[in-house]
Structures are given as structure tokens and as C-alpha cells.
N, C-alpha and C positions, 0 to 999 in steps of 0.2 A: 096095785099101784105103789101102795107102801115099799115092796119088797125092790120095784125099778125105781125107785128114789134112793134107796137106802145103795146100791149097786152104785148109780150114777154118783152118788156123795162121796162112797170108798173110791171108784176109779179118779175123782174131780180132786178129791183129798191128796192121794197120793203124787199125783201131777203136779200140784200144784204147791205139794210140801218139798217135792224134787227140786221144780224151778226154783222155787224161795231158797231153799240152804243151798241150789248151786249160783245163787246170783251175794249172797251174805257171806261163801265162802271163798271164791274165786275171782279174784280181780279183772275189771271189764276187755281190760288186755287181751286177755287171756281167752275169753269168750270170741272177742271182737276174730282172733286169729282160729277159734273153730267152726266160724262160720256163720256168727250169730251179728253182726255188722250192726245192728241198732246199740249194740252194746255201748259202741264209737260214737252216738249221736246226742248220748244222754249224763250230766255230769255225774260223778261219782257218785256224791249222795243220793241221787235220783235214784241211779241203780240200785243201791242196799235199799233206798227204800222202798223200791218197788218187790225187792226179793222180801221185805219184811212183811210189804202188805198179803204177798200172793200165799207167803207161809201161815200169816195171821188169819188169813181166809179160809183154808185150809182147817185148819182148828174150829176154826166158827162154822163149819160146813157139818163137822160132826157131832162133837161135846155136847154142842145148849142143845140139840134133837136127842140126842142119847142119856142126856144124865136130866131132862128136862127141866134144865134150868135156866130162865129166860128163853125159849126155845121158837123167841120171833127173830132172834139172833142167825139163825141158820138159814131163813131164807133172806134175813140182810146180807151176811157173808154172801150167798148165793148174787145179789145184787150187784155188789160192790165187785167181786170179782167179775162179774158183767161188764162191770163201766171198766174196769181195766182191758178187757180184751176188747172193747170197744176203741179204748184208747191206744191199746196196742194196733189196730188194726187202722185208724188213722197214721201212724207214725210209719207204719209198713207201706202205705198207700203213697205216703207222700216221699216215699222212699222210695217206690217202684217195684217195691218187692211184696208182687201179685204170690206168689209162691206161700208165704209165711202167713200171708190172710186166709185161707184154707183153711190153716189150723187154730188161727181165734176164731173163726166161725164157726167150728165143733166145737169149742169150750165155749162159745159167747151160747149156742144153743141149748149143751147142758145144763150151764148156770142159770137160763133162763127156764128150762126146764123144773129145775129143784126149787128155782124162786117162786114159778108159780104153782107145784105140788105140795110145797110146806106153806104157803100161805093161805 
């Protein structure tokens, strides 16, 4: 069990370190015209600070379980980035776009996975 948490953390970490620095580095424009169209629905700040939470998460996913330090920490992270795909998956819905809810519903299941394996 240990070893599919630790698997599921690395693939959830990287994912989720991707989206973060390409929402911190890339202006919502930009995105909006590659096809990511919630990008246009959300204010600026909104955006970096959703790319800041999902990178923050990210780190919290692995660190506090690896270096055990505070290591209730990771299945918070685990949590938090829950309610984000939960929230993403409202703003899709009410968007119409069935398409993009697919893919918070594999991250909303891993995270809940790791939430409930580290706690």
C-alpha cells in the first residue's frame, strides 16, 4: 500500500507542479487561446492564485511524508487539492464543459485516495 501511495504522490506532484508554474508563468490569454477557456472566466489574481495553491499542494504531497516532518501535512495537501478539483469541476459544469470534468474526477480520486492512505 505504502509503495501505490508513494507512486500516486510522484505522479499527483508532478501534475500538479506542471499546472502550478504553467498558470504562475503564463498569462491567462494565453492559455484561454490554447484551449483551456476557464482561464477567460476567472480574474487574474484568481488565476496565479490557483496556480500557487496547486504548486503549494504539490510540495505538501511529498516533503512533510518524506522528511517526516509534520507529515499530517500531506494528506491535508491531499485534501485541499481535492476541494480544488471539486471546485474546478463546478466551474466546468456550469460551463458545459462535460469534457474537462473527466480529468478532475481522476485527480479528485487520487487525492482522495492519498487523503485517505496517509491518514
Amino acid at each position: 500500500m505504502n509503495t501505490a501511495l508513494w507512486i500516486v504522490q510522484g505522479i499527483l506532484a508532478a501534475a500538479f507542479v506542471m499546472a502550478g508554474l504553467m498558470k504562475l508563468s503564463q498569462p491567462a490569454d494565453k492559455l484561454v487561446k490554447a484551449g483551456q477557456a476557464w482561464a477567460g472566466r476567472v480574474s487574474a489574481s484568481t488565476f496565479k492564485f490557483i496556480g500557487l495553491m496547486e504548486f503549494l499542494g504539490a510540495i505538501g504531497l511529498i516533503l512533510p511524508w518524506l522528511l517526516s516532518i509534520v507529515p499530517v501535512l500531506t494528506p491535508v495537501a491531499a485534501c485541499a487539492l481535492a476541494l480544488v478539483q471539486v471546485l474546478a469541476m463546478v466551474n466546468h459544469a456550469r460551463a458545459g464543459e462535460k469534457k474537462e470534468i473527466v480529468f478532475n474526477i481522476v485527480l479528485l480520486a487520487l487525492t482522495a485516495f492519498v487523503a485517505y492512505g496517509r491518514f
